[in-house]
Structures are given as C-alpha cells and as structure tokens.
N, C-alpha and C positions, 0 to 999 in steps of 0.2 A: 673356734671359740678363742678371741683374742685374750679375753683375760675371764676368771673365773668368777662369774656373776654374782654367787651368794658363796660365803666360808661355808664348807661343809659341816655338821653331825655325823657323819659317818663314822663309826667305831675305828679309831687307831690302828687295833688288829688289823681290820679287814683293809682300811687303806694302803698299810704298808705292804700290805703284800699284792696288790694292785698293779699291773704293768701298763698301765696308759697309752695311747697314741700320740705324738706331737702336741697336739691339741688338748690333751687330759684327759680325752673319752677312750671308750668299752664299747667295743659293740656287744648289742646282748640284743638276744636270740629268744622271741615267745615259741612258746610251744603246747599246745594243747596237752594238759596233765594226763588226759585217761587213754587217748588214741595216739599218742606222739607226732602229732601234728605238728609238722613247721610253720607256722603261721604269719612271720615277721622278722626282721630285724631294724631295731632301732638302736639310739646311741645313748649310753649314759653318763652323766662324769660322776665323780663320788655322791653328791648332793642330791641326782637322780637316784641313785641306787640306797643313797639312805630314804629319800623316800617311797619308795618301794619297799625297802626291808620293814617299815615300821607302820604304812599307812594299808599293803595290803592289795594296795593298785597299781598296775605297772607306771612309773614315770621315765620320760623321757628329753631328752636334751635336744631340740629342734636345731640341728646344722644352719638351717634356713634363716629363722627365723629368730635366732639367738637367745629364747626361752627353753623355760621348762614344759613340758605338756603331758597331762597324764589323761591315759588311751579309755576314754568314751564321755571325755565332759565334754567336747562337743559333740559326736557323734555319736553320741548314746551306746556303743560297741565297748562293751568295759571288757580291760583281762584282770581277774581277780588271782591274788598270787598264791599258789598253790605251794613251790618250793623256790627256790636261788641257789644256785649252784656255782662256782667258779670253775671254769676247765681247768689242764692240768698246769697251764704254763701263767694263770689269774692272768690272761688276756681276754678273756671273753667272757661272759655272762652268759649262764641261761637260765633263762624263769620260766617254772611249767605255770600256768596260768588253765583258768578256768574263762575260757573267750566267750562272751554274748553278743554273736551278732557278728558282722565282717572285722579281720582284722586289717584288712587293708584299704589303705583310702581310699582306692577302687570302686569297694563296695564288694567284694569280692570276700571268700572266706579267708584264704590267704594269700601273700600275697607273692608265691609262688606256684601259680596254678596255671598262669596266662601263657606262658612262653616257655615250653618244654625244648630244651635244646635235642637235639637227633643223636645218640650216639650209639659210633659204631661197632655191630657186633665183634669185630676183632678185639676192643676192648674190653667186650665184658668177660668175668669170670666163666668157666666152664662151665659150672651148674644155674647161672643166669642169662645162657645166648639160650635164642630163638630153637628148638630143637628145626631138626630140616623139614623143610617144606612148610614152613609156618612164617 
C-alpha cells in the first residue's frame, strides 16, 4: 500500500496503540467464535478495522488489488463479527467471526486445511507424540 487510500475513522485510542507494518497494515486473523477455528488471514490498515469495529462484517485491505473488500459481497461467504481482539504486542488482530460458507477463496472452509506440513515427532511435546507402535 503506497499511500493510504481513504483518512481513517478509526478511534485515536485504538490507533495509537497500533503497531503496523512498513505498509500500514495488521495482519488479522478470522476465526470461527464457537469452535476456534482458524479460518483465514487477511490484512487490515486502520480504515479496515474501523470498518469492521462499526459495520459488523469483516473488511479487508486487498494487497493485490489495492482496495478494500469485505468477506462475502462477492462470494456470498459472510464473517459476521463476533468479537476483536488485539494481541499482546497490537500487531496482530483477531476477529472471532460467525463464517457462512467457505472462508477461503478456494472454496474451501479454511484456508488452512489443504497442505498440512509433516512434523517431526522428535518435536512434539511428550504428551502429543504418537504413543509406540502407532
């Protein structure tokens, strides 16, 4: 994002305490409210995330495409915002969302489901390896 498209709404509060990326954006992170489901990451800069905080629907900042988009006016897959959260360091966003329908442009539920990477049981904790012979 070379320069920032529309002046933000966003509450003063909440922007100041904002740590942005080069570019101005948050990544933030959907997540299904009731099952804790990852379901997405998208980017916001302040103007996304005030329209989110106030309209209810997740918006997003398209890297690509240099717009705003919010998740299901074209593809009919609405996340409806449950809560917003800032992590501990306000670099990151998360919105529990109520998702209808795939949240990934796949078409998929989310859009970490396709490519599970292998990892190895030397890594995992004691009480999450494979017991033996399994």
């Amino acid at each position: 994002m070379s320069a920032s498209p529309k002046a933000s709404s966003l509450d003063p509060r909440i922007a100041a305490r904002l740590r942005r990326s080069a570019d101005g954006l948050v990544p933030a992170i959907a997540q299904q409210y009731d099952t804790g489901e990852v379901l997405m990451l998208g980017w916001m800069d302040d103007e996304a995330l005030h329209r989110t905080l106030t309209t209810g629907r997740c918006t997003y900042w398209s890297r690509s495409r240099q717009e705003y988009w919010v998740k299901g006016d074209t593809s009919g897959h609405f996340q409806y915002v449950k809560s917003v959260a800032l992590d501990c360091d306000a670099d990151t966003v998360l919105v529990q969302v109520d998702q209808v329908g795939a949240a990934c442009h796949t078409g998929t539920r989310t859009c970490f489901d396709a490519d599970v990477l292998p990892v190895s049981a030397d890594v995992l904790p004691v009480s999450d390896a494979p017991a033996p012979g399994q």
